[in-house]
C-alpha positions in Angstrom: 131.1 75.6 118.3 132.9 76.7 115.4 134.3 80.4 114.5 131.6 81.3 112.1 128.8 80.3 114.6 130.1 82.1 117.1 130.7 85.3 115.0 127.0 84.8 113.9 125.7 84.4 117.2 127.8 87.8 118.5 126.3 89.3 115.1 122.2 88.1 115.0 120.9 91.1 116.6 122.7 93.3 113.6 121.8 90.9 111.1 118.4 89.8 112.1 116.3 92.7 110.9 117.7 92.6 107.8 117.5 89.5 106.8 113.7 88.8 109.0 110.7 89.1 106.2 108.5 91.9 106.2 105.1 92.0 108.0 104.0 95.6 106.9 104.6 98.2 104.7 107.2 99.9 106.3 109.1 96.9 107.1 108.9 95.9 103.1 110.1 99.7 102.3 113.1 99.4 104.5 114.0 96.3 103.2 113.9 97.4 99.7 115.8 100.0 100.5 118.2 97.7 102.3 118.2 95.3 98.9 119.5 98.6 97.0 122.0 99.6 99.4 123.7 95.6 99.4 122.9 95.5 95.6 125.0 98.8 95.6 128.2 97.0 97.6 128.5 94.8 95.4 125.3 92.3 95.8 124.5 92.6 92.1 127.5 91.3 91.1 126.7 87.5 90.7 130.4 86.7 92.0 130.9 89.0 94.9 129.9 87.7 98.5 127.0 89.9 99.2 125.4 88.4 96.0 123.9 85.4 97.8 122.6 87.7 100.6 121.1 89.8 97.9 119.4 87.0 96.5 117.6 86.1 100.0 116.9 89.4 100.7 114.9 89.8 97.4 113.4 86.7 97.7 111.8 87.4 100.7 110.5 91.1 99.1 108.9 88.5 96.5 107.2 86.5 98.8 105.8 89.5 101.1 104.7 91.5 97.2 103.2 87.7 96.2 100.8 88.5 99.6 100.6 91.4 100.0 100.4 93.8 96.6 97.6 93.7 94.1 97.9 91.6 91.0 99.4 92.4 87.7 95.9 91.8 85.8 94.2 95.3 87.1 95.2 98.1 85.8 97.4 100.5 86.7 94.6 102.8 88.3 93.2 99.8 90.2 96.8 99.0 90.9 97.1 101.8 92.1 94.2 102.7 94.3 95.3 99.5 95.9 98.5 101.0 97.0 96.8 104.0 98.4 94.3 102.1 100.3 97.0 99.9 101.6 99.0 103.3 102.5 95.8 104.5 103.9 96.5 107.6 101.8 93.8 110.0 99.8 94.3 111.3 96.7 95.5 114.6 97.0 98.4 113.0 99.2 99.8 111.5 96.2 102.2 114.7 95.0 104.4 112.6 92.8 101.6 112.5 90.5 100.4 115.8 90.6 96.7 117.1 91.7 93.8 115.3 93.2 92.4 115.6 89.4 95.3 114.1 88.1 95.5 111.4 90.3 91.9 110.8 90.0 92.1 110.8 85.9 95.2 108.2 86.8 92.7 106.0 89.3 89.5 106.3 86.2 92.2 105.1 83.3 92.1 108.9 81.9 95.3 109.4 82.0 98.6 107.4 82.1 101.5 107.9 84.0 104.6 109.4 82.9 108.3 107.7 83.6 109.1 110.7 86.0 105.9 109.5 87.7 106.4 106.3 87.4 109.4 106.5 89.0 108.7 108.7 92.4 105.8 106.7 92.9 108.0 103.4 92.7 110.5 104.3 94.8 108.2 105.5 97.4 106.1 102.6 97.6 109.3 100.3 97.3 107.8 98.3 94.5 109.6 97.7 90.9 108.7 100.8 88.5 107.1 97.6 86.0 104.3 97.5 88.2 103.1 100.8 86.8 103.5 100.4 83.3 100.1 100.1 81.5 
């Protein structure tokens, strides 16, 4: 058995959940939040060693989105009652938009969403802040 085997083999149960796709929600929110945090250390940086770990990691956030998120062809209020229904959430739980009214004009096409918007609600549903855009 070689050196690197071995130090994989000591190291798996540290490794494995990051590197294990994700089968819910939660899981997919941690590991976005992992992504950011190796893309932060150095991951994005197409030469440093965490790049190619970075590059699995987000793969494997495309294949659970690919499965698991609605379509890019709704709109962004069917996109996004989508993401509340899959959250199991109402709409007056959704405070990065504003009030049930707001989110509701949001979910009927009403109203659009603003970048501050835009962004809270991307980073708490762990998906990329395009997915919003109308």
């Amino acid at each position: 058995m070689t050196p690197t085997i071995q130090q994989a083999i000591t190291h798996w149960a540290h490794v494995a959940p990051v590197l294990t796709p994700p089968r819910s929600a939660a899981a997919h929110r941690r590991m976005v939040a992992a992504l950011d945090a190796v893309l932060d250390a150095g991951g994005a940086d197409e030469s440093h060693p965490l790049a190619s770990m970075a590059d699995y990691m987000g793969e494997l956030i495309r294949a659970y989105e690919d499965t698991h998120l609605p379509r890019a062809e709704m709109s962004v209020g069917e996109f996004l009652r989508e993401l509340l229904k899959r959250e199991g959430l109402r709409q007056s739980e959704v405070p990065e938009i504003g009030t049930q009214g707001m989110v509701s004009d949001v979910l009927r096409g009403k109203r659009t969403l603003t970048a501050r918007q835009i962004a809270a609600l991307a980073k708490r549903f762990g998906i990329p802040a395009d997915a919003l855009l109308g």
